[in-house]
C-alpha positions as a Markdown table, in Angstrom:
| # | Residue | x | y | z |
|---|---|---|---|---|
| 1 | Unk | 19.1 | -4.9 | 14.8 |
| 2 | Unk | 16.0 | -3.7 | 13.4 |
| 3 | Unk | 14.6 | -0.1 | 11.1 |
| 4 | Unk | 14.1 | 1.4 | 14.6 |
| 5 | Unk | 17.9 | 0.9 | 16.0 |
| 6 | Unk | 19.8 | 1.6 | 12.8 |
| 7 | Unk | 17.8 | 3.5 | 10.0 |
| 8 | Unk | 15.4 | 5.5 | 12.0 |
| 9 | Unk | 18.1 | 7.4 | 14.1 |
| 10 | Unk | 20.2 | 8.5 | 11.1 |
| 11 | Unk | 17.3 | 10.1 | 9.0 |
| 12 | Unk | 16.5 | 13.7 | 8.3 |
| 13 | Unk | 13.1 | 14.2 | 9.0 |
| 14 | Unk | 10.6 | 13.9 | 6.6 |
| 15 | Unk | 12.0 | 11.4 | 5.1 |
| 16 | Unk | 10.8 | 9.0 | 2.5 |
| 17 | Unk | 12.4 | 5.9 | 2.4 |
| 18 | Unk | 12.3 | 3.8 | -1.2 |
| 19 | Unk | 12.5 | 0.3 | -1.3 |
| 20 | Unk | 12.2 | -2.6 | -3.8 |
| 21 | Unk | 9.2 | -5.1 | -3.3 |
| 22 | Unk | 11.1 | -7.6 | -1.4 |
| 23 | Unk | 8.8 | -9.4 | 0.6 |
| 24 | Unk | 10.8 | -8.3 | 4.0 |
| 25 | Unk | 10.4 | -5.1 | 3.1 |
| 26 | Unk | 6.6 | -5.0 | 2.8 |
| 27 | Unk | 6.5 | -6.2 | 6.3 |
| 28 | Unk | 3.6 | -4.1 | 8.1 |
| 29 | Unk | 5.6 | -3.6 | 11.1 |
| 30 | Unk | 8.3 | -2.1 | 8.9 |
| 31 | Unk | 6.2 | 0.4 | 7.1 |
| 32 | Unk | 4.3 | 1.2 | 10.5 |
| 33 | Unk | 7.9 | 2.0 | 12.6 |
| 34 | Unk | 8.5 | 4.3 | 9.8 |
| 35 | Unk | 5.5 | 5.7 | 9.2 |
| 36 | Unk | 4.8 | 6.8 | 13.1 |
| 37 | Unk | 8.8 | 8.2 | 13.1 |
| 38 | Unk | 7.3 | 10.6 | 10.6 |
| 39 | Unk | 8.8 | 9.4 | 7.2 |
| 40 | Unk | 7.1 | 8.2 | 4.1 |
| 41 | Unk | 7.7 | 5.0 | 2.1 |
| 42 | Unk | 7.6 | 4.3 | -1.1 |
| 43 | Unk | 8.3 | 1.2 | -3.1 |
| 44 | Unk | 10.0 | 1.2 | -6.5 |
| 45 | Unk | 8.1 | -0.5 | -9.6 |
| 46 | Unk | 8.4 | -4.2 | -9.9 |
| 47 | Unk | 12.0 | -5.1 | -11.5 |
| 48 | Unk | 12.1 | -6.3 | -14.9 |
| 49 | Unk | 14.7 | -8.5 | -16.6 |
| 50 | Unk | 14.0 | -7.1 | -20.0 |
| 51 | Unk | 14.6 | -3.7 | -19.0 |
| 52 | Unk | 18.0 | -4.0 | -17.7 |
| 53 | Unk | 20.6 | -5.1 | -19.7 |
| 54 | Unk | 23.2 | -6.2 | -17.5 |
| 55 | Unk | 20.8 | -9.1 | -16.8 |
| 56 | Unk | 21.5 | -10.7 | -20.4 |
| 57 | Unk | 25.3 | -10.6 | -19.5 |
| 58 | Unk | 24.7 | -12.5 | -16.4 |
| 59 | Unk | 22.6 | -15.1 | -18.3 |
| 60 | Unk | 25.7 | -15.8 | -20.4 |
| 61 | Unk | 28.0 | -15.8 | -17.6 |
| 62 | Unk | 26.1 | -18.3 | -16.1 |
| 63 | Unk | 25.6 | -20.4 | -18.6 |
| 64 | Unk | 29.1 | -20.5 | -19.7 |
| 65 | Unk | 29.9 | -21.2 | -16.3 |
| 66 | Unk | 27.7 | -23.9 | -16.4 |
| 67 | Unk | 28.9 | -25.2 | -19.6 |
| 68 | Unk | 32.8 | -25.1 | -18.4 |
| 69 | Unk | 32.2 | -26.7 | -14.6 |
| 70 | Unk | 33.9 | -23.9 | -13.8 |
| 71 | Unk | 33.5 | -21.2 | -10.5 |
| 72 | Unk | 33.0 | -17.2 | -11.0 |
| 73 | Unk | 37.0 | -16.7 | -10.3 |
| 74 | Unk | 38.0 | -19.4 | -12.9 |
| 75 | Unk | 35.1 | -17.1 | -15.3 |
| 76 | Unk | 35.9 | -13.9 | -13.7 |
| 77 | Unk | 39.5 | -13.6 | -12.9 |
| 78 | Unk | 40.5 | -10.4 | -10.4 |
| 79 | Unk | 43.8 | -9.4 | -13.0 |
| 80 | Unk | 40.3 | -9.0 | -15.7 |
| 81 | Unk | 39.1 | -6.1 | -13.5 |
């Protein structure tokens, strides 16, 4: 199933479709089905770990993780949520 079978048929017109810079995403083909459907698309600014915070969590997850030889549900129990 492809943009013109599932996302096309569901959009208001005039769209304009944002998506991050995953190379899949800049696929010509991709932009071009969209484009000709009448929609724009846009691209959001390259991620940055810096800028988001939750990334610095995940480092120490993982490294703890790593440290212990443990998996996420050892490190992340469900009864913790």
């Amino acid at each position: 199933m492809g943009v013109n079978q599932v996302l096309i048929p569901v959009l208001p017109k005039n769209s304009v479709i944002m998506m991050d810079n995953g190379t899949f995403h800049k696929k010509q083909r991709i932009q071009q089905v969209i484009i000709h459907a009448g929609h724009m698309v846009e691209y959001l600014p390259t991620y940055s770990v810096d800028l988001n915070s939750i990334e610095h969590k995940w480092v120490e997850a993982k490294c703890k993780k790593r440290a212990l030889g443990c998996d996420k549900d050892i490190l992340f129990p469900l009864n913790m949520v």
